[in-house]
N, C-alpha and C positions, 0 to 999 in steps of 0.2 A: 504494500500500500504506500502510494507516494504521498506530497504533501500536494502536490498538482492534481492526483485525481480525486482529493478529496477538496479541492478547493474550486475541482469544478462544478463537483455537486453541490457544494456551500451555494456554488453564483448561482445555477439550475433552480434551487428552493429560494434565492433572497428575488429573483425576478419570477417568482409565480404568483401569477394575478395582481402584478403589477406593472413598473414601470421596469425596460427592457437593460437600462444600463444600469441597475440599482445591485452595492455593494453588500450593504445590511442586512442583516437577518430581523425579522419581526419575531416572538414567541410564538403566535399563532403557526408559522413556515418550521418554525423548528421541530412544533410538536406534531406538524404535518409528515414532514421527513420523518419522525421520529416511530407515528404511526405506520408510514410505508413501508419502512425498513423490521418492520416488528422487532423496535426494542423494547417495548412497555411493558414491563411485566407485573406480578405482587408485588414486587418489592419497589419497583419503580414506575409509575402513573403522570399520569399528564400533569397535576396536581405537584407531584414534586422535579418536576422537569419548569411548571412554573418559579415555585422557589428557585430554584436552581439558576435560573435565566434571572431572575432580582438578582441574587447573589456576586454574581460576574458582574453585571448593567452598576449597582452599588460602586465596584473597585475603578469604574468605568467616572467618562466626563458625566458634571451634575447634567442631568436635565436628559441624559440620553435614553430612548425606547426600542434600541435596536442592536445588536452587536456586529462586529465587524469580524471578519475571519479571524483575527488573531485569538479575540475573546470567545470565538465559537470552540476554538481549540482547546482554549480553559476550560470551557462546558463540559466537552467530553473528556479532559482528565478528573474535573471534580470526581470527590471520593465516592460518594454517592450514586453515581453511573457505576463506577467502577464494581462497586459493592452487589451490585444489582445485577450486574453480569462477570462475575470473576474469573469467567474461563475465556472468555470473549473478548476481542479490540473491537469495539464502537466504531472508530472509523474504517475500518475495515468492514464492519458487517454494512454501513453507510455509503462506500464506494463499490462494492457490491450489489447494491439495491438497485433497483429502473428508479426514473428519474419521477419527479411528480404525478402521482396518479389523478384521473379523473373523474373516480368513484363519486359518483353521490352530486355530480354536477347536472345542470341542464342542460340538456343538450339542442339542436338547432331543430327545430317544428318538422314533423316529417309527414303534415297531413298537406301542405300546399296550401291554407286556406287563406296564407297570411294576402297576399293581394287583393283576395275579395275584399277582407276585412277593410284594406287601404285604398278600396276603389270608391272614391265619393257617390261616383256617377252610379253605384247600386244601391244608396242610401235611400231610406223609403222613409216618410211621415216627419216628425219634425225634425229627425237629424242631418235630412236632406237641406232643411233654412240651414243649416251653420255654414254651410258651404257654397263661393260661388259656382260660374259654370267651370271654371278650369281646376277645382277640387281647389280652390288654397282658401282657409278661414276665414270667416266672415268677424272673429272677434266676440267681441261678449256681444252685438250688435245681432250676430245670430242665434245668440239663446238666451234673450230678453228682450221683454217687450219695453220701451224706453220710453215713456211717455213725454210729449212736447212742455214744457214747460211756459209755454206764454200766456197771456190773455189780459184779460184788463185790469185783476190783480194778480199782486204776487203770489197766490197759492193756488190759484185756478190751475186746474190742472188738467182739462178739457176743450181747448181753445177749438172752435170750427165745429163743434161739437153740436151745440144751443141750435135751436130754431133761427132761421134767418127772416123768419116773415113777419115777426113781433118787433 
């Protein structure tokens, strides 16, 4: 196990479901990895992999929520990992693993319906007023009714309305 191919998996989990240049590690990516790789055991649970990730983040600049390869390395000597697998190297079982899995995600619609749904032009009854003729929104102007404010006083609120023969 090198220090390179566990520093590629470190990059692999700090840019899942986020941003593609990003260095840090979040808890949530660690105990993701941590999941994938099945090291959780009885003795060690996501619950103390949180501790464990305060602990490092604490020795770490005030104010930081993320680790950085060097302190992901402290993670997996802390004693605690160790204890929890004593026959076992952690990064090794880590650089071993496939890269983030996408269990338990949603995945892209596979009924096709999504166009109808975005087709204005099949809108029937009042959701057809929201929209003009070339489907772009009409605004709140298409889904209320905005009564005219003028008349001959200020709270009228019916102008054109009245009889005009009186």
């Amino acid at each position: 196990m090198s220090d390179s191919d566990l520093k590629a998996k470190f990059l692999e989990y700090c840019t899942f479901g986020g941003q593609k240049d990003k260095t840090t590690i979040t808890t949530k990516n660690v105990n993701k990895m941590f999941k994938d790789c099945n090291i959780f055991n009885k003795k060690f649970n996501s619950n103390a992999l949180d501790i464990a990730f305060s602990k490092i983040l604490s020795k770490g600049p005030k104010g930081a929520k993320e680790l950085n390869f060097q302190q992901f390395k402290d993670l997996l000597a802390l004693q605690e990992i160790k204890d929890a697998h004593k026959d076992k190297d952690i990064a090794s079982i880590i650089t071993g693993g496939g890269g983030p899995s996408l269990a338990g995600t949603t995945g892209t619609s596979k009924t096709g319906n999504v166009a109808g749904m975005t087709d204005t032009s099949k809108y029937t009854g009042s959701h057809k007023e929201r929209f003009d003729e070339s489907g772009k929104g009409k605004g709140i102007g298409g889904r209320a009714d905005i009564a005219d404010g003028s008349g001959y006083v200020g709270n009228y609120k019916g102008a054109g309305t009245y009889d005009a023969t009186h």
